[in-house]
N, CA, C and O atoms as CSV, one atom per row, in Angstrom:
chain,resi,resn,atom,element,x,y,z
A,1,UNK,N,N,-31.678,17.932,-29.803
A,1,UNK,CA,C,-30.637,16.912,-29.721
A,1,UNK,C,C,-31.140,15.646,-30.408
A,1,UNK,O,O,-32.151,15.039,-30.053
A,2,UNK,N,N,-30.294,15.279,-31.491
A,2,UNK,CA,C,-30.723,13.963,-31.959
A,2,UNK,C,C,-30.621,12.393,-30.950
A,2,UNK,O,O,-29.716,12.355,-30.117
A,3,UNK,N,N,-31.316,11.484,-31.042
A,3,UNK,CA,C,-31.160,10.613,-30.845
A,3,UNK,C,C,-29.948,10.091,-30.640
A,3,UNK,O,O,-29.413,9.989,-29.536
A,4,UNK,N,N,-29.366,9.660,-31.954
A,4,UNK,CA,C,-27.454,9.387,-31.652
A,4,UNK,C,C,-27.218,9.956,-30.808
A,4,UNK,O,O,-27.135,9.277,-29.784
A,5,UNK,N,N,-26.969,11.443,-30.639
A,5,UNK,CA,C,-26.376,12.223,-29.243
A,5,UNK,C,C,-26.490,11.925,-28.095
A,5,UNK,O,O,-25.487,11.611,-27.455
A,6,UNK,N,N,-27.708,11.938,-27.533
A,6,UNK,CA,C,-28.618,11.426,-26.255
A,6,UNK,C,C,-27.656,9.766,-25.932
A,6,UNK,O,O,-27.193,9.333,-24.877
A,7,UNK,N,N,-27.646,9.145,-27.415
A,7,UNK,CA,C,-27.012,7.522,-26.869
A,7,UNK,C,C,-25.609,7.627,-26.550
A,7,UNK,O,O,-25.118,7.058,-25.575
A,8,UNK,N,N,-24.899,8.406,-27.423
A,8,UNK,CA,C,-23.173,8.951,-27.002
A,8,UNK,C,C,-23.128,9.533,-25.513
A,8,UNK,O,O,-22.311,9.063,-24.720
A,9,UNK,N,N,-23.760,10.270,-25.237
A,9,UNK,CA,C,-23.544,11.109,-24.278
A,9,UNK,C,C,-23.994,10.187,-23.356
A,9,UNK,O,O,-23.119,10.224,-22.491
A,10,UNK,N,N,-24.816,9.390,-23.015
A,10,UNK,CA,C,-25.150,8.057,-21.874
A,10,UNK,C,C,-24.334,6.685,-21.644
A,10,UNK,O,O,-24.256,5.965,-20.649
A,11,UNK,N,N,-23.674,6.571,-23.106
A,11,UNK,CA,C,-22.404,5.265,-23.383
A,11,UNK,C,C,-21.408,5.855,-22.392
A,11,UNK,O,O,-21.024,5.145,-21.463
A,12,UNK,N,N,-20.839,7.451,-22.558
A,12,UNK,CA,C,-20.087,8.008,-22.413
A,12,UNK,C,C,-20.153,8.388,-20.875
A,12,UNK,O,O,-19.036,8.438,-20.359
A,13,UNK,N,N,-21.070,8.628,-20.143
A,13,UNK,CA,C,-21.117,8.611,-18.888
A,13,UNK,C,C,-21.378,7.106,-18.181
A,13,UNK,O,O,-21.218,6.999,-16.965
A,14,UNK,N,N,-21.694,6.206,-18.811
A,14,UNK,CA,C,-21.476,5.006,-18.344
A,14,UNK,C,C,-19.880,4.556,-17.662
A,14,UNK,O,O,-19.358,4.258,-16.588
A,15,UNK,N,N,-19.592,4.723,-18.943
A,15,UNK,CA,C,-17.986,4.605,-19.140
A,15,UNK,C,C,-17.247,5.197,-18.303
A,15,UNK,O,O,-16.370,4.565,-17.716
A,16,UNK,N,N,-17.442,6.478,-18.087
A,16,UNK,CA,C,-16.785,7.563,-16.765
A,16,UNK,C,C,-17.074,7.505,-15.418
A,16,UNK,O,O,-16.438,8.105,-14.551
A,17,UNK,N,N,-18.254,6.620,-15.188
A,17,UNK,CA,C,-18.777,6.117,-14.072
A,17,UNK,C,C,-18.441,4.741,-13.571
A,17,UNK,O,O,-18.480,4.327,-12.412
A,18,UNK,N,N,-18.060,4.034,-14.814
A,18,UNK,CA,C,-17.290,2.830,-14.348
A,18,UNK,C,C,-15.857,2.972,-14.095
A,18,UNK,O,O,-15.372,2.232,-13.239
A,19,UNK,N,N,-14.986,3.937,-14.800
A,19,UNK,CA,C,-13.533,4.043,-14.324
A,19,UNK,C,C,-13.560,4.605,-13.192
A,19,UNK,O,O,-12.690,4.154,-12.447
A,20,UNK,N,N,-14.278,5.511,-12.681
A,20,UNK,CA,C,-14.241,6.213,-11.624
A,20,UNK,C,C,-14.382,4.965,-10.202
A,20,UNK,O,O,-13.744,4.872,-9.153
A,21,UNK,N,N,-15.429,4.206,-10.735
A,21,UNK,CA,C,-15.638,3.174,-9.409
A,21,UNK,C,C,-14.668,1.901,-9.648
A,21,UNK,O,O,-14.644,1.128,-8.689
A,22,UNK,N,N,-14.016,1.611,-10.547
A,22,UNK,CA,C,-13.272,1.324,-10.797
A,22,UNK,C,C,-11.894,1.338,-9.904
A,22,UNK,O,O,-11.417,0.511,-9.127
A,23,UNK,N,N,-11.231,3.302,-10.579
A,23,UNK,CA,C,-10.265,3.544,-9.500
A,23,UNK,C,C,-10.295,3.749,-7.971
A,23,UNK,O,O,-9.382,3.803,-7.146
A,24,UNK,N,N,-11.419,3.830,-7.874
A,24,UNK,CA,C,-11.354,3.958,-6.060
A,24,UNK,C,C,-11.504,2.121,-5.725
A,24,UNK,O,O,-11.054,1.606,-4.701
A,25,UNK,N,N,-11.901,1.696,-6.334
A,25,UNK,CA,C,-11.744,-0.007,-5.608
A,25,UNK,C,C,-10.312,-0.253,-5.396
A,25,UNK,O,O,-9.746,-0.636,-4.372
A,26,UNK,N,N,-9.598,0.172,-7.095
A,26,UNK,CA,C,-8.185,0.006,-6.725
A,26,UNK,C,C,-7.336,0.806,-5.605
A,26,UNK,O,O,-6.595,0.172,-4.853
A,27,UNK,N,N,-7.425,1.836,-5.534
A,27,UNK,CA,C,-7.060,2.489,-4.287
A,27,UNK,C,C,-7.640,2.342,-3.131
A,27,UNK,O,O,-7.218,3.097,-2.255
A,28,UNK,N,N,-8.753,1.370,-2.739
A,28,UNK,CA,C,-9.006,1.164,-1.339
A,28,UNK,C,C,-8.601,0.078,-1.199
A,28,UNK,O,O,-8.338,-0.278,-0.050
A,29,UNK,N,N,-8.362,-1.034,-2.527
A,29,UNK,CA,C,-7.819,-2.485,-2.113
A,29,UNK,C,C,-5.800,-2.372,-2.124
A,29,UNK,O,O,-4.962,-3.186,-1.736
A,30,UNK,N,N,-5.714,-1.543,-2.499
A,30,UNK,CA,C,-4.577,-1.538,-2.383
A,30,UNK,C,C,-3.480,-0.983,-1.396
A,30,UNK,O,O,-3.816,0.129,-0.990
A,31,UNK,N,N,-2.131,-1.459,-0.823
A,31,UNK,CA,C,-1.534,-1.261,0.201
A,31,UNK,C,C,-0.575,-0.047,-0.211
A,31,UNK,O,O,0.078,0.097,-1.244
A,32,UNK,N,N,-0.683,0.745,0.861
A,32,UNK,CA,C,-0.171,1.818,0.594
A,32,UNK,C,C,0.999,1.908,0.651
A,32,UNK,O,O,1.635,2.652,-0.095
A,33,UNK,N,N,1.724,0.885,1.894
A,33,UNK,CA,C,3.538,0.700,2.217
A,33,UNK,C,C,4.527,0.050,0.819
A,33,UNK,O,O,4.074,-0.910,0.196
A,34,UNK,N,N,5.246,0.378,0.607
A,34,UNK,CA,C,5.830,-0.235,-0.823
A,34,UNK,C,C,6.248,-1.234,-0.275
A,34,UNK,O,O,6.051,-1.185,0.939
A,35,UNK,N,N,7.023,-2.641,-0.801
A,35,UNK,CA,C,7.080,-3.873,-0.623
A,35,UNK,C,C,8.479,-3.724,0.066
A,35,UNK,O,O,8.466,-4.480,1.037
A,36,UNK,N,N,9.594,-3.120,-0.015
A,36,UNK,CA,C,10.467,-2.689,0.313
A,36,UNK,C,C,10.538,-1.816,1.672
A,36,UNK,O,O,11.601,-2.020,2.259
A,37,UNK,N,N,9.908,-1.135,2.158
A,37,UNK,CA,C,9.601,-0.216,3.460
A,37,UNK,C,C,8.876,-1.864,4.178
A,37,UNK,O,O,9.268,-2.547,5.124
A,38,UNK,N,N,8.016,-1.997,3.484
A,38,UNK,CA,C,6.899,-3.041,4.336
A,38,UNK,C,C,8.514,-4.343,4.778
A,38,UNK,O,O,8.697,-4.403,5.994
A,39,UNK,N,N,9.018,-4.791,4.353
A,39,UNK,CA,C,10.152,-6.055,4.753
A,39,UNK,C,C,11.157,-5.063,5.770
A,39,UNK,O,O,11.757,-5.678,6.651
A,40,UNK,N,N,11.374,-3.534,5.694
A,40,UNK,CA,C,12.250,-3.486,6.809
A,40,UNK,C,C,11.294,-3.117,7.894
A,40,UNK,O,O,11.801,-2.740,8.950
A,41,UNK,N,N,9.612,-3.178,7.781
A,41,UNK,CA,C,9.852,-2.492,9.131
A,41,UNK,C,C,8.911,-3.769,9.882
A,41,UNK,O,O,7.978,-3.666,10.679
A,42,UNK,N,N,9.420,-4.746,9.409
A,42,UNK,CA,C,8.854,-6.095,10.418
A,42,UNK,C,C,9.353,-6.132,11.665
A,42,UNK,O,O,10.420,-5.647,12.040
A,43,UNK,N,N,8.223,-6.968,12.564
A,43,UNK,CA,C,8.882,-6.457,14.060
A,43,UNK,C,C,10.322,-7.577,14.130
A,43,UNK,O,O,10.723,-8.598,13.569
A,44,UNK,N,N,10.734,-6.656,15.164
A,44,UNK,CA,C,11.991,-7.597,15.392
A,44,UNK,C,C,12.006,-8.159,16.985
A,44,UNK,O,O,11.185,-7.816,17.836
A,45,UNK,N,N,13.049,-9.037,17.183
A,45,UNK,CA,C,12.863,-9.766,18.443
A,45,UNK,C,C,13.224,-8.433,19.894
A,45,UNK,O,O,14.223,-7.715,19.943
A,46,UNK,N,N,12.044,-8.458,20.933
A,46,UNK,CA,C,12.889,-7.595,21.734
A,46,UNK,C,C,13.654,-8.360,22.810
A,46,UNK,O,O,14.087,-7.830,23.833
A,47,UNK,N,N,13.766,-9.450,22.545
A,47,UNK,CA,C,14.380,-10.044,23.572
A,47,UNK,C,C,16.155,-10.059,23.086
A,47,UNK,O,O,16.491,-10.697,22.088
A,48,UNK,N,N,17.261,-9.225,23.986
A,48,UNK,CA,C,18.380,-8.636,23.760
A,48,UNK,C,C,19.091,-10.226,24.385
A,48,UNK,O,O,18.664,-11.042,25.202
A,49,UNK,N,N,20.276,-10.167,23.604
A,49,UNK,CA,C,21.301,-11.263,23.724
A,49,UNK,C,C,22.363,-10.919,25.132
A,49,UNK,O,O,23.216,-10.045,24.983
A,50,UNK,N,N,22.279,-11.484,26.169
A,50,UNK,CA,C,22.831,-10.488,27.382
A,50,UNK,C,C,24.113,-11.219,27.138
A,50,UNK,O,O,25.080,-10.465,27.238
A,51,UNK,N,N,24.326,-12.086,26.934
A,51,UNK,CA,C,26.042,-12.675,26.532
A,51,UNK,C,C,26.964,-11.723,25.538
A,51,UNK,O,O,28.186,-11.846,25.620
A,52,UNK,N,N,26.439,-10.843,24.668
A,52,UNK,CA,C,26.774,-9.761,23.936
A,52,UNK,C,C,27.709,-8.320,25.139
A,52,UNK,O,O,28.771,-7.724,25.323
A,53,UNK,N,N,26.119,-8.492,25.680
A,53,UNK,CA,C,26.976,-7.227,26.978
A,53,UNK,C,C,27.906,-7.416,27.704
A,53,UNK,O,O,28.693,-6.568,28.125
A,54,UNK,N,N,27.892,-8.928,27.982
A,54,UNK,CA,C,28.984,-9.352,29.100
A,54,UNK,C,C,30.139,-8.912,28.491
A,54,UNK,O,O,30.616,-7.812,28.771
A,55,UNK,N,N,30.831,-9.946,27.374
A,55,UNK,CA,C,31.191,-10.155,26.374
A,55,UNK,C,C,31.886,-8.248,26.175
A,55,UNK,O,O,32.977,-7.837,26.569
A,56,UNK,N,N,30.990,-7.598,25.580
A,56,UNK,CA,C,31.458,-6.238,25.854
A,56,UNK,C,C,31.992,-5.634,26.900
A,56,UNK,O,O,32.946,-4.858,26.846
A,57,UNK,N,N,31.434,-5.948,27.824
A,57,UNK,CA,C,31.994,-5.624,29.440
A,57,UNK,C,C,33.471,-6.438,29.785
A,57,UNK,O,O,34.090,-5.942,30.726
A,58,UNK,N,N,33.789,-7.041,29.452
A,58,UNK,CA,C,35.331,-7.643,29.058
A,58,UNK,C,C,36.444,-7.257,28.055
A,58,UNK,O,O,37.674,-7.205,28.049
A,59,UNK,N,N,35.753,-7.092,27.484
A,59,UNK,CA,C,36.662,-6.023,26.358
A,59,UNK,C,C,37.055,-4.481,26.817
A,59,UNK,O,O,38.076,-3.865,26.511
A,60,UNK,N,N,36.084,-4.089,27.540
A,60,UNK,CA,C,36.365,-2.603,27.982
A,60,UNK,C,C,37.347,-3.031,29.479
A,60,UNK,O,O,38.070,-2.138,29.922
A,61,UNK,N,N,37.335,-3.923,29.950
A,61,UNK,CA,C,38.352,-3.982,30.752
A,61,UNK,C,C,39.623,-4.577,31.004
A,61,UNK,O,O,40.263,-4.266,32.009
């Protein structure tokens, strides 16, 4: 194996060793929920409006 070769073939695994650590940084820093799922599933209030039920409970009678 010539010289040149030996240096290609070490540039070249450099290179494949940096995308590789590369893509896993991006996939561990990154959020997996899309931005769209993530805004509907914020919590919501559990405290229920009881003037609603009344309110309903008058109408049905």
């Amino acid at each position: 194996m010539s010289k040149n070769f030996v240096t290609i073939l070490f540039l070249t695994l450099i290179t494949v060793l940096s995308w590789l650590g590369f893509q896993l940084f991006k996939i561990s820093s990154e959020s997996t929920i899309p931005k769209p799922t993530e805004k509907q599933i914020r919590p919501i209030n559990p405290e229920l409006d009881k003037s609603v039920f009344e309110d309903l409970k008058q109408s049905i009678r």
